[in-house]
C-alpha atoms as one frame of an Amber mdcrd trajectory, in Angstrom:
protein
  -1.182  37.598 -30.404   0.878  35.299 -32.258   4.171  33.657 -31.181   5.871
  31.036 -33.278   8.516  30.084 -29.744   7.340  27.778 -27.448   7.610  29.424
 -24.130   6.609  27.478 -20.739   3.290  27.636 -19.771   0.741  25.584 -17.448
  -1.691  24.840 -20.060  -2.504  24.872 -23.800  -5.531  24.009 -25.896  -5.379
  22.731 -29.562  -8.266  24.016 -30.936  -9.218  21.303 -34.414 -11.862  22.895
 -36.269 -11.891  23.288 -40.328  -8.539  22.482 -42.031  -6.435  24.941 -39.908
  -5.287  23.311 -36.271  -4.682  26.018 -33.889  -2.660  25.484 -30.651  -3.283
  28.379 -27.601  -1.330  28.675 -24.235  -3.208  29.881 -21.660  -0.837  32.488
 -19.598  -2.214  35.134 -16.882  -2.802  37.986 -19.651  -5.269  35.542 -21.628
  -4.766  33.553 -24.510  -2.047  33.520 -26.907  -2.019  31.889 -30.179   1.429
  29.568 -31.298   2.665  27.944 -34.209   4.731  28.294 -37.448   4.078  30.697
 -39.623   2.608  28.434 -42.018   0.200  26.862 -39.229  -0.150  23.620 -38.191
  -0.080  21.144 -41.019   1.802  17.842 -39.865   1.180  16.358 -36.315   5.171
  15.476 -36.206   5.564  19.558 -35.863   3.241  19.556 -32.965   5.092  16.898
 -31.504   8.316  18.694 -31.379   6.254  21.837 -30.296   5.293  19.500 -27.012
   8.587  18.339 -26.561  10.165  21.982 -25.828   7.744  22.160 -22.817   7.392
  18.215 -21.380   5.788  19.860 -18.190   2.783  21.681 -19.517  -0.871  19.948
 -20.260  -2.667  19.784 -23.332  -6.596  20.002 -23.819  -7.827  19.316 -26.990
 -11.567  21.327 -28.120 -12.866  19.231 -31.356 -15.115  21.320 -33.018 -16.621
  19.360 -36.200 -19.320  18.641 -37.791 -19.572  14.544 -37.607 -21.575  14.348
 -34.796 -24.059  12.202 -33.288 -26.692  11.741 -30.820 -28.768   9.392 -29.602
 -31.434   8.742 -26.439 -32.942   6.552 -24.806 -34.394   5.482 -21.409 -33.110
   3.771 -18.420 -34.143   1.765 -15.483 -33.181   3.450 -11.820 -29.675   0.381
 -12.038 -26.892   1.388  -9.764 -23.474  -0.064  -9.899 -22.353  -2.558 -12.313
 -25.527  -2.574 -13.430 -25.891   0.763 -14.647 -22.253   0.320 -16.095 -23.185
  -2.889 -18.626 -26.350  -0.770 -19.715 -24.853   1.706 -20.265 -21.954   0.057
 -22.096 -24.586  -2.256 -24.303 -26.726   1.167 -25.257 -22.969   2.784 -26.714
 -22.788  -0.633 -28.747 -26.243  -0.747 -29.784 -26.366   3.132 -30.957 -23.075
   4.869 -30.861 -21.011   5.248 -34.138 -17.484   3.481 -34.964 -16.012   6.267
 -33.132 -13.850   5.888 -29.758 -14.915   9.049 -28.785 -18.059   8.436 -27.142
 -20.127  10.106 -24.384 -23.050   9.604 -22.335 -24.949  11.839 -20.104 -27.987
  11.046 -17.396 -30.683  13.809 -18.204 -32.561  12.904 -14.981 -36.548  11.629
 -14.794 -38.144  11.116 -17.870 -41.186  13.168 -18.485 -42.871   9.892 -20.627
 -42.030   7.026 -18.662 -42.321   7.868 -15.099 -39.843   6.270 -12.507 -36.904
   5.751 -15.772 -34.511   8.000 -16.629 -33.442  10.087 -19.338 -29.587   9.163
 -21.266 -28.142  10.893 -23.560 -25.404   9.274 -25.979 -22.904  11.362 -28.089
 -20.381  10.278 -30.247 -17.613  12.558 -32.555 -17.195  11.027 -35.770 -14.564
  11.007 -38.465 -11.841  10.076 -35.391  -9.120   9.946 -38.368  -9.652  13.607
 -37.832  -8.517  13.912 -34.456  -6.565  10.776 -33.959  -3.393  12.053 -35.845
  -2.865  14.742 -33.670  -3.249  12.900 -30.330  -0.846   9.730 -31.010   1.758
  13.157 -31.667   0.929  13.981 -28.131   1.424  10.584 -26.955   4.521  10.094
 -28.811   6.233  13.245 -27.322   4.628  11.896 -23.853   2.913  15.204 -23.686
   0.358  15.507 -20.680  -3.327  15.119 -22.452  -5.675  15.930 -20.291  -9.113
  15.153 -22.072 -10.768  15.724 -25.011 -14.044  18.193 -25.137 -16.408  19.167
 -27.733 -18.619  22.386 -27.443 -21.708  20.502 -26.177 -20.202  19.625 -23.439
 -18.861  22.691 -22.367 -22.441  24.816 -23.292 -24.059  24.380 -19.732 -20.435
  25.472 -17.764 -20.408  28.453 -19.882 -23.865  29.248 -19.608 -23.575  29.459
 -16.088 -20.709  31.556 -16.069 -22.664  34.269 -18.289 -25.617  34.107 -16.123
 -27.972  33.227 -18.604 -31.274  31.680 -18.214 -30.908  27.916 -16.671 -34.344
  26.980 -17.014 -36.142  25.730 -20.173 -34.787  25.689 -23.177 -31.641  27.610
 -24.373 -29.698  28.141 -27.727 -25.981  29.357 -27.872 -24.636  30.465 -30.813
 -21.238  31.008 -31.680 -19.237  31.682 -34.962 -17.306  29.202 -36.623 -15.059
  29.026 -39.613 -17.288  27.158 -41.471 -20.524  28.794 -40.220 -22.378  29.280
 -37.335 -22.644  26.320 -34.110 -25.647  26.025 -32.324 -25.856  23.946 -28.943
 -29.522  23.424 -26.807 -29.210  23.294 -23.137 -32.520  22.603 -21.978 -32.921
  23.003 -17.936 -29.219  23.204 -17.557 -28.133  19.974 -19.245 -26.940  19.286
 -22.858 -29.488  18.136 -25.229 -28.432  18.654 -28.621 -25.702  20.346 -30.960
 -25.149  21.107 -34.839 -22.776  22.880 -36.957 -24.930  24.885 -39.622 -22.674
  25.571 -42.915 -23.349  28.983 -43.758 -21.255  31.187 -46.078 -22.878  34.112
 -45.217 -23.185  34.387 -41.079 -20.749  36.791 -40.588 -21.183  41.001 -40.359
 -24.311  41.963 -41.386 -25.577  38.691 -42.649 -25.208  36.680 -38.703 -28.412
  38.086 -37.713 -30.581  37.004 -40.625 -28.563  33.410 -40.646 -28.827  32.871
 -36.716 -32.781  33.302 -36.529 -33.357  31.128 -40.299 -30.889  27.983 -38.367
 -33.022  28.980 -35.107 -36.385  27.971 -37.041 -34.847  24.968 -38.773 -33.281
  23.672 -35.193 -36.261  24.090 -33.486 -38.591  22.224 -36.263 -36.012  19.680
 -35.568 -36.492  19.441 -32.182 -39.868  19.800 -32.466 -40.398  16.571 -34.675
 -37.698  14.246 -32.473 -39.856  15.054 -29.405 -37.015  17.032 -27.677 -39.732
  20.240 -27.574 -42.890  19.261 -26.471 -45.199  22.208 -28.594 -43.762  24.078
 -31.991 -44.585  27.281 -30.077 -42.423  26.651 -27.446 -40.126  30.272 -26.956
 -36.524  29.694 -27.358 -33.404  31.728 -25.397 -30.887  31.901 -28.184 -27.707
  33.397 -26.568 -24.927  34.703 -29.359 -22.064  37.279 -29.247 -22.605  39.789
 -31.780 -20.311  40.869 -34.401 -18.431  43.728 -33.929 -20.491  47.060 -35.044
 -23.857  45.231 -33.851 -26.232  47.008 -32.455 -26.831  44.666 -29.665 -30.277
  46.451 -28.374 -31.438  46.225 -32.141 -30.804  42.935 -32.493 -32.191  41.024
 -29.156 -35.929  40.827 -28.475 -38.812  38.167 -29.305 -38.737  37.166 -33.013
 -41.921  36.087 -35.432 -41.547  32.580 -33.492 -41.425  33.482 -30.111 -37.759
  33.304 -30.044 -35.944  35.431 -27.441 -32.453  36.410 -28.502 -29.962  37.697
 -26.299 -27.225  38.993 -28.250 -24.008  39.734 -25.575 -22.010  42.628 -25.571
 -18.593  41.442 -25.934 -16.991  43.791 -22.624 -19.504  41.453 -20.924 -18.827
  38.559 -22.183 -14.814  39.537 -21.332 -15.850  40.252 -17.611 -17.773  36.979
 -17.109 -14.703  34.912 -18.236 -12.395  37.546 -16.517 -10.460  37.829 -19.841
  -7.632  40.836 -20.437  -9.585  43.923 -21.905  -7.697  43.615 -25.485 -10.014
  40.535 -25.994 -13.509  42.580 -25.923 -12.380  43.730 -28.950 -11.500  40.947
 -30.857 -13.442  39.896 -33.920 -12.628  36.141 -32.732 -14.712  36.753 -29.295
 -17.671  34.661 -30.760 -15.387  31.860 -32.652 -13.327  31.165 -29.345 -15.920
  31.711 -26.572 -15.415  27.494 -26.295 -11.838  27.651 -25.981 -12.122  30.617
 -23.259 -14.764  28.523 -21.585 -12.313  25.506 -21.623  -9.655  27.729 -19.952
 -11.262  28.632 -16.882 -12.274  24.914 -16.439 -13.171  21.492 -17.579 -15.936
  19.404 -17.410 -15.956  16.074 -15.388 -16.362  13.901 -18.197 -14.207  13.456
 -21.647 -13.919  11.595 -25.021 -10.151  10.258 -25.024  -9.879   6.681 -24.739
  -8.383   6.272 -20.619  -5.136   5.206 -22.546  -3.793   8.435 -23.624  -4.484
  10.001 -19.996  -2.112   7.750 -19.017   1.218  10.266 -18.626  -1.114  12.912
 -17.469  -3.030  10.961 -14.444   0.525   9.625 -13.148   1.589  13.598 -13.207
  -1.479  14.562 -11.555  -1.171  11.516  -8.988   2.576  12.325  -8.391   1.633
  16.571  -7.406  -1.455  15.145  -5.219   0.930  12.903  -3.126   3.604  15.916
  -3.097   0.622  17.853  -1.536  -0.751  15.617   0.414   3.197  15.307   2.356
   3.294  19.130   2.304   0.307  19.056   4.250   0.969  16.551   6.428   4.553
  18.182   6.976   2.464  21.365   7.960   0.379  19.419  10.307   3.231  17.576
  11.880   4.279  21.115  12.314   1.473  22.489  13.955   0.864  19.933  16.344
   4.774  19.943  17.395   4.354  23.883  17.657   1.546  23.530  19.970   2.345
  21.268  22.024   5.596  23.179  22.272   3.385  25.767  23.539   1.667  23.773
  25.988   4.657  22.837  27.269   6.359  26.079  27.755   4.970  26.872  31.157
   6.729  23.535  32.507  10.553  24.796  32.010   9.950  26.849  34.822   9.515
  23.893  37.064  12.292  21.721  35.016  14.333  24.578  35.835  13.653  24.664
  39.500  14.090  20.818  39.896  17.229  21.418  38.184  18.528  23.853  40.367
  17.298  21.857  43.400  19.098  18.817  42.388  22.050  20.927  42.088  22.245
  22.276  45.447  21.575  18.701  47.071  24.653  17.774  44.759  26.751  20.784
  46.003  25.630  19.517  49.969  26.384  15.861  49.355  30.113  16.499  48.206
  30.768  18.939  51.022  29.394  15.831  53.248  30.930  13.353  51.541  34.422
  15.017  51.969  34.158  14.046  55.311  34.131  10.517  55.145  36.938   8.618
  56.321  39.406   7.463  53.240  38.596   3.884  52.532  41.103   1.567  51.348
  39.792  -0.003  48.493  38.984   1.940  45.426  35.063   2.677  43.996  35.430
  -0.479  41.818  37.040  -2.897  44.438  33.608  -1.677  46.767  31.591  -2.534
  43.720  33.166  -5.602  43.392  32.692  -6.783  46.895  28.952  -5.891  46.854
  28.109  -7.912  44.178  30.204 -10.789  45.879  28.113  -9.961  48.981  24.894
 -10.851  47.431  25.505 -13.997  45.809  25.979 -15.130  49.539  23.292 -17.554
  50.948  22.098 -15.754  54.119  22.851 -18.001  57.387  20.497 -19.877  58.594
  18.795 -18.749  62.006  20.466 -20.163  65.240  18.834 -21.754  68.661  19.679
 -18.999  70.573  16.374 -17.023  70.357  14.193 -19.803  70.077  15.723 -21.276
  73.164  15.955 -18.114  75.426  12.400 -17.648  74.814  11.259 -21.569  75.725
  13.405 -21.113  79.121  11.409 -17.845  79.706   8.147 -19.987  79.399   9.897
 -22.833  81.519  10.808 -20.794  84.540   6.686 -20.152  84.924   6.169 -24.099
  85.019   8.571 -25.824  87.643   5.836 -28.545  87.865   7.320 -29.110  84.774
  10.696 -31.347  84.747  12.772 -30.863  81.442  14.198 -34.357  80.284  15.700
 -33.646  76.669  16.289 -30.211  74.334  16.225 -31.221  70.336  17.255 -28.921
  67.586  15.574 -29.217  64.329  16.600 -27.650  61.217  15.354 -28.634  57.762
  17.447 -26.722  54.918  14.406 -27.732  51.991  13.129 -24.390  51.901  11.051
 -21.858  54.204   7.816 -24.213  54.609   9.911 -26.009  57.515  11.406 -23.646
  59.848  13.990 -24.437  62.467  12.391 -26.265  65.735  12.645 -27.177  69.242
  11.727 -30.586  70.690  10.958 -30.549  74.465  11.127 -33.534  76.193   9.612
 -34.199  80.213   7.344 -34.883  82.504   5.113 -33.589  85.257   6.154 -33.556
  88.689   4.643 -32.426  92.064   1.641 -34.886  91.183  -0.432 -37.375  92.695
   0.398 -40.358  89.990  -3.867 -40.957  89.645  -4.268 -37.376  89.373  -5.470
 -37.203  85.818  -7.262 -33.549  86.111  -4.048 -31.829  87.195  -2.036 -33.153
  84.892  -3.680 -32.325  81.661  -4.475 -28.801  83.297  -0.228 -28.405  83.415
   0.282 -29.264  79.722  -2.579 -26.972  78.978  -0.925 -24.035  80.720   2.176
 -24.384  79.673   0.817 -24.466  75.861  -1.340 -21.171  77.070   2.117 -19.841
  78.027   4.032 -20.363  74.595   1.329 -19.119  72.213   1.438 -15.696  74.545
   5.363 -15.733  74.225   4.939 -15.619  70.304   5.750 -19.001  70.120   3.959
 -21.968  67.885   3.480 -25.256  70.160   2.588 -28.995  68.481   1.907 -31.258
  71.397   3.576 -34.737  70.287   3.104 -36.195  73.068   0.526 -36.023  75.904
   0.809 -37.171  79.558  -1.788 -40.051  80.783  -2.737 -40.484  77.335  -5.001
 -43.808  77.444  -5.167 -43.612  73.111  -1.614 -44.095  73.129  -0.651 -46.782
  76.160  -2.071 -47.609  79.665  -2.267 -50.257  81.647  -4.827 -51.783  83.671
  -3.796 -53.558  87.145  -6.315 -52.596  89.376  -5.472 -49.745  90.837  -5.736
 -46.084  88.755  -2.231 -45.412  89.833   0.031 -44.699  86.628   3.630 -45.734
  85.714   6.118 -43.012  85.925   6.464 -43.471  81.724   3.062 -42.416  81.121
   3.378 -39.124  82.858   6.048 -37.906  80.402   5.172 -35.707  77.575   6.639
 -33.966  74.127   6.007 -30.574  72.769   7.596 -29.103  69.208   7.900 -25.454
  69.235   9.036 -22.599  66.651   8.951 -19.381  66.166   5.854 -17.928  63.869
């Protein structure tokens, strides 16, 4: 179906093969072709055919016949190392083309522990170049530029062909018939045979003559390793093909599978209208690119610019949806986990309620007070700014007379009151002065066992005794005269006491 308005759509493929561009949105209902009714013959048109839809993204499916490929072998590098090899192989081989690629066809089967590259490059880029700088002048989202070699193994696999050994597909083109070898799965080889005649009747007879000249080919660059080696050549047939007819072994060992083309539309879940299209064959690539592209490309990373910060921008919007979902979640259950607690929050609420509703009812029997809530307030803070008062002699003295009235051997001379305001190391004291009585003056036994008991007796009142001064003391005065009689001064004594 043709449509010459540019309606919006997710996707479209310029398809640049012969003279004739063709551009193709890809909607739900399959492919539909757009354009002027003269076609596409300026890239300034296609420019202002992007600009009408800035959103959508453009692939671009170069299907010519400047190509090139070249091989080689490569050490097991990793890293930057692989990266420079790789890059001085592209300058040693590749074509003055920017479209290059390179593919790693695993061990080599000649020189054990290397591997296998492959190289492609598209040439004639003034070709293809025209219609890409329109793309990037109407900042148009290209996505990546594909040829059909690289898109042979993804659509191989989606027909269910044979993956193993080597593999032909063969589709129509304007300008003949294109022929790409997949050989265990990965890309090997491609060519574009001019032929006049491979169309109707005449595809049949063209497809197995290319088939012997591709596989002599092969054959001679050391792709196959015997001339007798059976090829799978894969083609859609033409319409009015007798498709049991036409596949089977050939006089080279050749097995062709020619496709039906309602199987073909079921494998690439395409609309029914299309399994009836004599264009199957010639856009089986541009279906294939469709459902899905390859991880690699041939556009120089500068024209992906617009279309990796578009890309980038809808992964972040994701990426917040799903954290927004996840923030979600977790608030919903742990909503849920918390659900079984408002039954308790309630009951503490209610609780605290009734104790409210008791307190006034109490409270409203307190006796008026004459200042006001904020005089009170006032006055406590006042209240504790205050030093507390120091601790009188009262207690400490009541409890030494206590102690006294046990001890009348004991005479009391002199009552000192100590306080030291410093701090709490030095707590308030009480000096007793005196001395013993009821004593024989030589009687040096009885008089230390007095100060002895009456120290006994102030550590069991709960009292702390320092003995300043001790009666008969000989370390701190006596006199000798003769006689062991003391003076009355020496029998005097001095005893600091405070509370613990």
């Amino acid at each position: 179906m043709r449509s010459s308005e540019a309606a919006p759509a997710p996707l479209r493929i310029l398809h640049l093969e012969g003279e004739q561009p063709r551009v193709y949105a890809v909607a739900r209902h399959g492919l539909e072709e757009e354009g002027p009714q003269q076609g596409w013959t300026q890239p300034e048109a296609l420019a202002d055919h992007a600009r009408s839809d800035p959103a959508c993204r453009w692939l671009v499916l170069a299907d010519y016949a400047e190509e090139e490929f070249w091989g080689d072998v490569m050490p097991p590098l990793r890293g930057a190392a692989r990266k420079a090899w790789l890059a001085r192989m592209q300058q040693r081989f590749a074509m003055e083309s920017p479209f290059r690629w390179i593919s790693l066809q695993g061990a080599s089967r000649s020189r054990p522990g290397k591997l296998r590259v492959l190289g492609y490059s598209l040439g004639n880029a003034g070709r293809v170049m025209p219609w890409l700088e329109a793309l990037e002048g109407a900042q148009a989202r290209l996505g990546g530029v594909y040829t059909p070699i690289m898109l042979a193994a993804p659509l191989l696999r989606r027909l269910k062909l044979p993956r193993r050994g080597p593999v032909v597909l063969a589709t129509a083109h304007p300008s003949g018939l294109r022929q790409c070898v997949v050989i265990d799965g990965r890309p090997c080889f491609s060519r574009l045979a001019l032929r006049t005649d491979a169309t109707g009747a005449g595809w049949l007879p063209a497809l197995r003559e290319e088939t012997a000249r591709l596989k002599e080919y092969l054959f001679e660059n050391g792709i196959l390793m015997r001339d007798k080696t059976p090829l799978h050549v894969v083609s859609v047939g033409p319409p009015g093909m007798d498709s049991q007819a036409a596949s089977g072994p050939d006089a080279a060992h050749n097995i062709h599978h020619l496709l039906r083309a309602d199987a073909v539309a079921r494998a690439l879940k395409l609309p029914p209208a299309w399994a009836d299209s004599p264009e199957l064959s010639r856009l089986l690539f541009v279906f294939a690119l469709a459902r899905g592209t390859p991880p690699d490309q041939l556009a120089p990373p500068a024209l992906l610019r617009i279309d990796w910060v578009a890309r980038m921008a809808r992964n972040m919007r994701l990426a917040g949806c799903g954290l927004s979902g996840a923030c979600l979640l977790y608030a919903a259950g742990l909503a849920v986990s918390l659900w079984p607690l408002a039954g308790e929050l309630n009951d503490a609420a209610a609780s605290t309620r009734k104790f409210d509703a008791r307190y006034q009812r109490e409270a409203a029997t307190f006796p008026a007070s004459p200042l006001k809530a904020d005089e009170l307030l006032a006055l406590e803070q006042k209240t504790r700014t205050l030093a507390p008062s120091p601790p009188g002699p009262r207690a400490l003295l009541a409890a030494a007379g206590k102690v006294l009235e046990k001890h009348p051997e004991l005479q009391l001379d002199q009552l000192h009151w100590e306080q030291d305001a410093s701090g709490p190391a030095n707590p308030p004291a009480l000096r007793i002065r005196g001395e013993v009585r009821g004593l024989q003056p030589d009687d040096l036994r009885g008089t230390r066992d007095a100060m002895a008991r009456f120290t006994a007796s102030l550590a069991s009142a709960g009292l702390t005794a320092e003995v300043l001064k001790v009666p008969l003391d000989l370390q701190s005065s006596a006199s000798i005269n003769g006689s062991g009689q003391q003076d009355k001064a020496e029998l005097g004594f001095e005893v600091k006491v405070w509370s613990q």
